[in-house]
C-alpha atoms as a printed R data frame, in Angstrom:
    type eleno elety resid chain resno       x       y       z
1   ATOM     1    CA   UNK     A     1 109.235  77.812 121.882
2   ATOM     2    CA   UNK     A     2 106.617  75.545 120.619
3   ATOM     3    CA   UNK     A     3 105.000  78.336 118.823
4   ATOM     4    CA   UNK     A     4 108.156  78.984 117.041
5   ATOM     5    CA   UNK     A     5 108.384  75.824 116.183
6   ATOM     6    CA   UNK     A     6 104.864  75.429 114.640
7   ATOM     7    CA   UNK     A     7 105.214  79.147 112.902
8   ATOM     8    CA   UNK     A     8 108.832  77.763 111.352
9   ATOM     9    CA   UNK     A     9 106.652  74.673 109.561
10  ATOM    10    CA   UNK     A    10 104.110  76.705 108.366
11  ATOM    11    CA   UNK     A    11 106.734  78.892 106.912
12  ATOM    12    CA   UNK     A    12 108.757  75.934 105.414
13  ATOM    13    CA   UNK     A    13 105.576  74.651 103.580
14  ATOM    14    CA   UNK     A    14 105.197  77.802 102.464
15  ATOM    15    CA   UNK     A    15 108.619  78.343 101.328
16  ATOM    16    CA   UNK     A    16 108.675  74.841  99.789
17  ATOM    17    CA   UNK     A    17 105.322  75.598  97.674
18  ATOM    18    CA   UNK     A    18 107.385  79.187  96.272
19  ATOM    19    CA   UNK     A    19 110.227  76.857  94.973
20  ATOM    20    CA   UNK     A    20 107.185  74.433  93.606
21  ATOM    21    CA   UNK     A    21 106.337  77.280  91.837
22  ATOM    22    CA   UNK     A    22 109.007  78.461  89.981
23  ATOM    23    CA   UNK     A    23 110.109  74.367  88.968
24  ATOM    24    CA   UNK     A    24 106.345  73.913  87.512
25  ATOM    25    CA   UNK     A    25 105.551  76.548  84.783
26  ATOM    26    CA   UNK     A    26 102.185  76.827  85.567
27  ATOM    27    CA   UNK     A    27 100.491  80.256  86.519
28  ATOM    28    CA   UNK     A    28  99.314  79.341  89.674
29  ATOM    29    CA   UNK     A    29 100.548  81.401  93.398
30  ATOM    30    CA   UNK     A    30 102.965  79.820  95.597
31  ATOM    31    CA   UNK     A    31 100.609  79.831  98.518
32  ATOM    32    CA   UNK     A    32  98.075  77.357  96.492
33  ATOM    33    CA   UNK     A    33 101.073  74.895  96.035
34  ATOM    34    CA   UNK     A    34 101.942  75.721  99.776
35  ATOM    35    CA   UNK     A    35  97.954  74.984 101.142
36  ATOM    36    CA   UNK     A    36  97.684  71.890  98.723
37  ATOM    37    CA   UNK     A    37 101.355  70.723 100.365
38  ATOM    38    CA   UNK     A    38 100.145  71.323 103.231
39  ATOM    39    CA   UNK     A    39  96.828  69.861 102.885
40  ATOM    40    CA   UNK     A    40  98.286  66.580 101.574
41  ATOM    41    CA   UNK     A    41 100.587  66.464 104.426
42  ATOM    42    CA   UNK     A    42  98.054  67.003 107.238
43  ATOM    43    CA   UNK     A    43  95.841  64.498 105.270
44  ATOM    44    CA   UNK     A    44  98.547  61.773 104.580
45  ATOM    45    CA   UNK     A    45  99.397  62.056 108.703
46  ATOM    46    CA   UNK     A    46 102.951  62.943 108.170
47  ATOM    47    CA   UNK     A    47 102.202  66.176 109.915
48  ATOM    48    CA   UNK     A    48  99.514  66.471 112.843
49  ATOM    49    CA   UNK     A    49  97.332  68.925 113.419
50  ATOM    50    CA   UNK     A    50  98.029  69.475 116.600
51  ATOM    51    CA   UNK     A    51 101.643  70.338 115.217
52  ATOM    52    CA   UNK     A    52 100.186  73.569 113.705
53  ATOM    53    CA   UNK     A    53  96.930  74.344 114.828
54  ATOM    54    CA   UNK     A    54  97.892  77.379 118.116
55  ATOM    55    CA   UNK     A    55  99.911  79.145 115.350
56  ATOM    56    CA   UNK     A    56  97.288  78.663 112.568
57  ATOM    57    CA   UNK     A    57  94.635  79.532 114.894
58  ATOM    58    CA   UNK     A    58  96.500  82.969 115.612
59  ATOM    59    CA   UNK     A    59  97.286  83.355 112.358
60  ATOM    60    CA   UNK     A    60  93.467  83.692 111.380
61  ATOM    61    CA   UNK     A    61  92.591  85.481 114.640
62  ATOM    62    CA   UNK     A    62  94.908  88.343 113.138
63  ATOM    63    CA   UNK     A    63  93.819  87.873 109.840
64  ATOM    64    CA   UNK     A    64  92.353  90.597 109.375
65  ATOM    65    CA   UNK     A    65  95.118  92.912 110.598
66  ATOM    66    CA   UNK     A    66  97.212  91.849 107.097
67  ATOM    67    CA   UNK     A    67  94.370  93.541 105.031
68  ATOM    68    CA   UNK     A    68  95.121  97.173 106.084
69  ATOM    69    CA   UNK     A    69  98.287  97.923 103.899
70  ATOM    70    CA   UNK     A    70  96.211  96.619 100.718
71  ATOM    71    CA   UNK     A    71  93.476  98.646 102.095
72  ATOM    72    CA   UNK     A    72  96.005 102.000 102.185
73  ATOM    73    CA   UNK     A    73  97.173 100.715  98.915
74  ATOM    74    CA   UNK     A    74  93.856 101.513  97.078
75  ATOM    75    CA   UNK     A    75  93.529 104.995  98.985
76  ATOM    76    CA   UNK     A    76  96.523 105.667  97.295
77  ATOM    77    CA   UNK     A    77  94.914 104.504  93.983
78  ATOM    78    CA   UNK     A    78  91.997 106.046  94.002
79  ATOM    79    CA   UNK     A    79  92.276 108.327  90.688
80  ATOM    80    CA   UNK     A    80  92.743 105.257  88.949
81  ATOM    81    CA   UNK     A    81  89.581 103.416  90.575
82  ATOM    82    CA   UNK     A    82  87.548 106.134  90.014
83  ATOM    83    CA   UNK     A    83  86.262 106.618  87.102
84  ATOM    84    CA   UNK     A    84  85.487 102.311  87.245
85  ATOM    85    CA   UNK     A    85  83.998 102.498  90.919
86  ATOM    86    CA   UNK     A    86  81.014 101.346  89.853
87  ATOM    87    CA   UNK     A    87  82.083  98.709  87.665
88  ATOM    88    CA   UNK     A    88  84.470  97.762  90.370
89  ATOM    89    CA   UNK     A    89  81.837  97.757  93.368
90  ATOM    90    CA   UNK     A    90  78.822  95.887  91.234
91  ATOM    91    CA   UNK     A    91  81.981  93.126  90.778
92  ATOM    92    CA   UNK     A    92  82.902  92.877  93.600
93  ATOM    93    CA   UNK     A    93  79.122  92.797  95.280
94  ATOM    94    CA   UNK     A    94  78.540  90.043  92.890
95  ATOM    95    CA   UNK     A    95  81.609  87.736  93.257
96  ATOM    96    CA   UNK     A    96  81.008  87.720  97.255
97  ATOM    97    CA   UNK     A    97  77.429  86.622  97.025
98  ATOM    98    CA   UNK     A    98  78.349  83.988  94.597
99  ATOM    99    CA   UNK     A    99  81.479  83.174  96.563
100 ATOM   100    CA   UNK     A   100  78.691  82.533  99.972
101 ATOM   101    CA   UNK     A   101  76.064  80.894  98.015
102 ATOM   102    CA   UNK     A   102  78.565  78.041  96.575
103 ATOM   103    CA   UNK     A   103  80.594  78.402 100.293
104 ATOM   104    CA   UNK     A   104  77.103  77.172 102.123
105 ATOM   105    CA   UNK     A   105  75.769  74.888  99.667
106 ATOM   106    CA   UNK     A   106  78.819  72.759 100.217
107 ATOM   107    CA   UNK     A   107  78.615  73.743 103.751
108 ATOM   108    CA   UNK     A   108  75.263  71.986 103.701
109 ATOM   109    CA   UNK     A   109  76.429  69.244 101.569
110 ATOM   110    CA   UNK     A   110  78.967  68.342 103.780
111 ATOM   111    CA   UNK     A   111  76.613  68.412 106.740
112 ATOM   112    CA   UNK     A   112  74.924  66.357 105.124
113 ATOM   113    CA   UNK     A   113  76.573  64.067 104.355
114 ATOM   114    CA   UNK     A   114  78.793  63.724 107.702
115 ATOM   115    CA   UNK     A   115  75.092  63.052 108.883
116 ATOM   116    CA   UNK     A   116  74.468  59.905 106.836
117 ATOM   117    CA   UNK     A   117  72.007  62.102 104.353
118 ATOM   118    CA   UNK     A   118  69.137  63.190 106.934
């Protein structure tokens, strides 16, 4: 029961950052709204951690699972990927180098500084 529980909060900040989105014209995704709600609300103290973290936890274990359909997806569309494959793969090469360099620089900022700069 308590898992239901936490999985029924995550859904209702999720759900409550999809209405955010259509009362704000602004082109950003539901989920952002929902993880900045969310966010907020774990920072602020209104909700605890320990309120969410099992289900979150689990939800990131299985993570991966969620990718297969959009992996099938671009099976499906592979006469339109190919003739930009290598376009497509030099992109995408390049955003996820860029996307771990700046992910462990602030990694090591933030060690840094949670260690008081040595």
């Amino acid at each position: 029961m308590k898992y239901l529980k936490q999985f029924g909060i995550i859904l209702l900040v999720t759900c409550i950052g999809e209405i955010i989105r259509y009362l704000v014209p602004l082109p950003i995704p539901g989920s952002i709204y929902g993880l900045v709600l969310m966010f907020v609300l774990l920072c602020t103290h209104v909700l605890k951690l320990e309120d969410v973290r099992p289900t979150a936890n689990f939800l990131i274990e299985i993570m991966p699972v969620m990718f297969i359909p959009a992996a099938v997806g671009l099976i499906n569309s592979w006469s339109t990927l190919q003739p930009i494959i290598i376009q497509a793969l030099v992109l995408i090469l390049g955003s996820t180098i860029l996307v771990m360099v700046v992910t462990g620089k602030v990694a090591e900022a933030i060690i840094k500084k949670d260690n008081g700069g040595k």
